[in-house]
C-alpha positions in Angstrom: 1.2 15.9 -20.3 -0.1 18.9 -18.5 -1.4 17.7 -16.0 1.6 14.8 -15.1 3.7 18.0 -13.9 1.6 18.4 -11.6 3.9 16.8 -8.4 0.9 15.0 -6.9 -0.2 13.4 -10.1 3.1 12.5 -11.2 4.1 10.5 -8.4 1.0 8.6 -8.6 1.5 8.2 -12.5 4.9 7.0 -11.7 4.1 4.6 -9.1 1.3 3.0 -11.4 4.1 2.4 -14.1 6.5 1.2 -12.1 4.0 -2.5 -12.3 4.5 -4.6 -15.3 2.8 -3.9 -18.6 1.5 -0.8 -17.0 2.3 2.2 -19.0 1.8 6.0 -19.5 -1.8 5.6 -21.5 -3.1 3.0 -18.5 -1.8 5.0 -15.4 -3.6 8.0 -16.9 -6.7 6.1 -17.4 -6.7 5.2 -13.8 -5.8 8.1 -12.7 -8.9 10.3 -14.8 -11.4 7.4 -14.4 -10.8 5.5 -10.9 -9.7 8.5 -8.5 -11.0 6.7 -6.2 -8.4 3.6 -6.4 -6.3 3.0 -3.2 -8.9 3.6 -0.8 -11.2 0.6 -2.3 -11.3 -2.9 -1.1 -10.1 -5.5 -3.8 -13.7 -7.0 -4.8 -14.6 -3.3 -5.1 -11.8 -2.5 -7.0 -12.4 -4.9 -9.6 -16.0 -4.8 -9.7 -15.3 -0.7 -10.3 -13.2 -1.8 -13.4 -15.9 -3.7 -14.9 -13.6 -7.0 -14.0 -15.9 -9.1 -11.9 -17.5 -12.0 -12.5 -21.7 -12.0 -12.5 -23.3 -14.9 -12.8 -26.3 -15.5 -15.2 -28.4 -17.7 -13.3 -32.0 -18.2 -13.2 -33.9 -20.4 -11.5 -32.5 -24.3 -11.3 -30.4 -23.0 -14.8 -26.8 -22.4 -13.5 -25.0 -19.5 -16.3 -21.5 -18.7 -17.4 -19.7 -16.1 -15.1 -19.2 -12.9 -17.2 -17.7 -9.5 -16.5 -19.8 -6.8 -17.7 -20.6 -2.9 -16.6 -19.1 -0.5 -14.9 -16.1 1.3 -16.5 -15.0 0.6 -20.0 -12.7 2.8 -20.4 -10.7 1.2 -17.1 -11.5 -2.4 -18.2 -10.0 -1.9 -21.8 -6.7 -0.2 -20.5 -6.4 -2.7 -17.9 -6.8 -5.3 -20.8 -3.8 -4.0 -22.8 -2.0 -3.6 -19.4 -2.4 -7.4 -18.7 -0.9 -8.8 -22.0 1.8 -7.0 -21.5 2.3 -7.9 -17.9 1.6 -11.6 -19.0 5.0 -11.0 -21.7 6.8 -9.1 -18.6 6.5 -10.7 -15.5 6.8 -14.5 -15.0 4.9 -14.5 -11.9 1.8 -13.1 -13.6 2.6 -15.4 -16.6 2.2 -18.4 -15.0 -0.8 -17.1 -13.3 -2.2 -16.5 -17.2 -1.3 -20.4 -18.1 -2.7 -21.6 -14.6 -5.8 -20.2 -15.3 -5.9 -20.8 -18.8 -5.4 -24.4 -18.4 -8.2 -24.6 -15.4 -10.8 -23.2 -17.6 -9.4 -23.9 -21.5 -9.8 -20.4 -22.9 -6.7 -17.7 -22.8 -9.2 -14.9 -23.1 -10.2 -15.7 -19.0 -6.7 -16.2 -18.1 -6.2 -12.4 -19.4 -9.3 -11.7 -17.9 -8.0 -12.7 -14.4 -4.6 -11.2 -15.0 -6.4 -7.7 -15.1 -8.4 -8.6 -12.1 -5.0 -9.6 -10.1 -3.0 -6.5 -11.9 -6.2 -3.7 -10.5 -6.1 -5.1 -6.9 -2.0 -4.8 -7.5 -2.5 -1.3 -8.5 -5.0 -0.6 -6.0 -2.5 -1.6 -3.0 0.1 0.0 -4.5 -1.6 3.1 -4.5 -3.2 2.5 -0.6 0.5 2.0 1.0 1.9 4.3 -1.7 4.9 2.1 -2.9 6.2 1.2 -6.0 5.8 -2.5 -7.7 8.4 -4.9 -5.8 
């Protein structure tokens, strides 16, 4: 709380929570553990967040996708931040039951819900506008 009366972090924090399921605890984590978000690309951005999908191949053996690494801290806020965007916005919602039908499990729609809501955020913060 500090910290958020500081003007430059406050407009920041306030532009994060202006998106949908993005709150106070999530536009802080950001904003401690990803300084470097609006100047990333959106593959970066996500692959920062621990949000990417690596593959698990070897040899002729073709793996499961999974996201792994990075930042924990980013990719469990971001986590929380999507359910609640999922409940909140009806565009990202029926991204979440797109995706969840395409690949049968509702844990990878969420997944990709956070991976759409970071590059979001990360635009957001690049052209410095608030969520339309």
């Amino acid at each position: 709380d500090e910290q958020m009366k500081n003007g430059h972090l406050a407009q920041q924090a306030h532009r994060l929570t202006s998106a949908p399921g993005v709150g106070k605890v999530t536009a802080l984590t950001l904003l401690a553990h990803m300084p470097e978000l609006g100047s990333l690309s959106p593959k970066t951005a996500a692959s920062l967040a621990g949000l990417a999908p690596f593959n698990d191949d070897s040899g002729r053996r073709s793996g499961r996708r999974r996201i792994k690494g990075s930042r924990p801290r980013v990719r469990k806020a971001l986590y929380m931040a999507a359910l609640g965007a999922i409940k909140a916005s009806a565009r990202l919602r029926a991204f979440h039951q797109a995706v969840s039908a395409r690949t049968g499990s509702a844990k990878a729609g969420i997944i990709a819900v956070a991976r759409k809501l970071i590059t979001i955020l990360n635009a957001m913060q690049r052209d410095k506008t608030n969520f339309a």
